[in-house]
Phi, psi and omega in degrees: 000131168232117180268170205225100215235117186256111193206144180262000172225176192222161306335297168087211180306331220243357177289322199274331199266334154297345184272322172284317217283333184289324181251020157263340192216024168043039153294159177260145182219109186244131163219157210269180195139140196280346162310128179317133171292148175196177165257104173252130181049227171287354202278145152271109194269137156264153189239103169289154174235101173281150180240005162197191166185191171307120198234197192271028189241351192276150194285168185276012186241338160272348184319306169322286211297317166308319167314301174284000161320280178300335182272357172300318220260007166281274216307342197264316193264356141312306167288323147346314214245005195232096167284342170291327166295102215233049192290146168294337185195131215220130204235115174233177150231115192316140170119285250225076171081085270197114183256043173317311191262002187296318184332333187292323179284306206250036195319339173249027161276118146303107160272125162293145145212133166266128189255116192299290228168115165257138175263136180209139178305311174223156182098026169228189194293347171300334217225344193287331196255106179302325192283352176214058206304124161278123161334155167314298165331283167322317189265327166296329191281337202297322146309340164246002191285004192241034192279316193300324199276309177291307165333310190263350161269350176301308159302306174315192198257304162232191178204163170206149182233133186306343178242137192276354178291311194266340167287325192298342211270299179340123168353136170309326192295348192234357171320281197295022168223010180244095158316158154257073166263105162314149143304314150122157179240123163271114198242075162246335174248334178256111154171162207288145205206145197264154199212090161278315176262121194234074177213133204240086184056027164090028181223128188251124180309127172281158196292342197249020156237145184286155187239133181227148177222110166264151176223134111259149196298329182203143201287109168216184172272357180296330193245081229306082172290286152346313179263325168312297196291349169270349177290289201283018177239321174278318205281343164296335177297335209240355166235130190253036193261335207244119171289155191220095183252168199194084171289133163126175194257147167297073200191138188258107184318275177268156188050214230191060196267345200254013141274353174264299180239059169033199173307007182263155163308184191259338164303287201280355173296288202307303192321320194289035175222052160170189185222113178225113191323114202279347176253027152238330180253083218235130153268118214279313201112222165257124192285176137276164194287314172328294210277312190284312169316311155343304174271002165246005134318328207288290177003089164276014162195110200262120168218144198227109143238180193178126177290178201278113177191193205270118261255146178296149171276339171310320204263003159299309188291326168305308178297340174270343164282346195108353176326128151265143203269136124265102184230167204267133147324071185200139218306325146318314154334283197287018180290335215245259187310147157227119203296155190056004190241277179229035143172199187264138145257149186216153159317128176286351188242028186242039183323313186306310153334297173337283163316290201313331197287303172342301166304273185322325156315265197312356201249334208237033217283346155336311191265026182224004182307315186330311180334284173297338187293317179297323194308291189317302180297341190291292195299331176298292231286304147273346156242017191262173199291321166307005157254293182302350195256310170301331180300316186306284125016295161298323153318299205258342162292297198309343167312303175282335190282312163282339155311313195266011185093002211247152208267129221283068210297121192251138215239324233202130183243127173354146179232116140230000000 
């Protein structure tokens, strides 16, 4: 079978999975991408050139659909030059490079697509946080931004979302044609490991201090950057025990914080509201996954939040290492944590909660292993790529099995 993986960055979600499906079951796997062309492994990469986009003359609420017009109208005329590429099956992801027009090239390929995040003005990350209130603007575009989405879903063959939380947020009218498949953890590298050397980005934790770790790709408010740190400031007030690390980059991923805090970044917006000891309070930057799998080894306390929104792979990883978890009460969570069980929840807006839970961890941590020891079975059973890669698999046969009619061979029964 040659499937065809449409992404505007590599690896994203679809790398591990052109990889395995090429050296394990001797598929051919071409993905598509914005990315310089190479050879990764058995994958062939290829490359799109978006040639415009949206400008400050286009309106700010079509802005999104326009954009993705154009990076559609790469990936259909990247493929236009390459006839050689005949695929059995086309893997995309609505948002991020968008296969609406390939039907033109391939009219009998079944398309996938994962679908990420549906978007809405209220009950979402748009509306959660008061302190940090979405625009007029903003709330109007949130309505027309999913226009590309509703297109693919209407066009694919199926569809899938990693989370069943994150299929919920898609029209009802469209559930039922959107799976529930992780991307999957790989836990040959997140899982739990004895840690002699508890030296972190070049700074080595003394043995007779405790350790809290936050991680994200970029410091905001979405993923309560902001709140973690008045939290890790009280718990610092009442312990002179405790290290404080802090993965991920000074950038903001998501939403509009710097509408808030003006020209300062939302890290230095936060620091400037307290004073933090800098040999207590270290930032790594952004690790490699090796080095960030380290630290949440390290870790005697991992804390993750996050408004209701698409829910991060750090706190899988975490958990596959074995972290005990402290996470905000929200609703992408708990599809995951179940408190007391295989971790903890708190009001994402409750530091002071926070702290006391913290406290109570760092004083008892005997009594709190069981967590991660659950955390670690939970990702094994349900999200590592050994569960997830045969559903994914069973997704793209059965796809193809019904363009040709053909009655579906199945490796596998759903996990969701």
């Amino acid at each position: 079978m040659h499937v065809l993986f449409v992404h505007q960055n590599y690896p994203a979600q679809f790398g591990h999975v052109a990889e395995h499906l090429a050296a394990r079951h001797g598929f051919r796997c071409t993905y598509l991408s914005e990315k310089p062309a190479r050879k990764v492994g058995a994958v062939e990469r290829i490359q799109y050139t978006v040639r415009s986009g949206a400008t400050k003359e286009t309106h700010f609420c079509s802005r999104t659909f326009e954009n993705a017009v154009w990076h559609t109208d790469a990936v259909y005329q990247a493929l236009k030059a390459r006839p050689d590429i005949q695929p059995d099956l086309i893997v995309g992801h609505s948002g991020f490079g968008s296969t609406l027009f390939l039907k033109e090239l391939y009219p009998n390929v079944p398309i996938i697509n994962l679908f990420e995040y549906f978007y809405h003005a209220v009950g979402s990350d748009m509306d959660f946080r008061p302190d940090f209130p979405s625009d007029e603007a903003s709330r109007l575009r949130s309505r027309a931004r999913n226009a590309m989405l509703l297109c693919d879903l209407d066009n694919c063959a199926v569809g899938y979302s990693p989370t069943a939380w994150q299929r919920d947020r898609f029209p009802a009218e469209y559930r039922n044609k959107i799976r529930v498949i992780h991307d999957g953890i790989d836990t040959n590298l997140w899982k739990p490991q004895a840690i002699a050397d508890r030296t972190i980005a070049g700074r080595t934790i003394p043995a007779d201090k405790k350790v809290v770790t936050y991680a994200t790709r970029g410091m905001e408010s979405m993923r309560g950057f902001d709140v973690f740190m008045k939290a890790a400031r009280k718990i610092a007030d009442r312990r002179s025990d405790v290290i404080f690390l802090i993965a991920g980059q000074d950038r903001v991923a998501y939403g509009g914080d710097d509408k808030v805090t003006g020209k300062m970044s939302f890290k230095e917006w936060v620091m400037s509201q307290d004073t933090y000891d800098p040999e207590r309070f270290l930032f790594t930057g952004l690790l490699p996954p090796t080095e960030l799998a380290k630290l949440f080894r390290l870790t005697d306390l991992h804390i993750y939040l996050t408004v209701p929104f698409v829910l991060s792979w750090s706190l899988l990883n975490a958990l596959a290492c074995g972290s005990t978890i402290l996470a905000s009460n929200t609703a992408p969570v708990r599809e995951v944590i179940r408190h007391d069980e295989n971790g903890l929840l708190t009001d994402f807006f409750d530091a002071d909660a926070m702290a006391d839970t913290a406290d109570r961890v760092l004083s008892n941590l005997g009594d709190y292993r069981h967590l991660g020891a659950a955390g670690v079975e939970l990702v094994r059973k349900r999200y590592s790529v050994n569960v997830c890669l045969p559903q994914m698999l069973d997704l793209y046969r059965d796809a193809v099995a019904r363009a040709k009619n053909l009655k579906p061979r199945r490796l596998t029964t759903q996990v969701e």
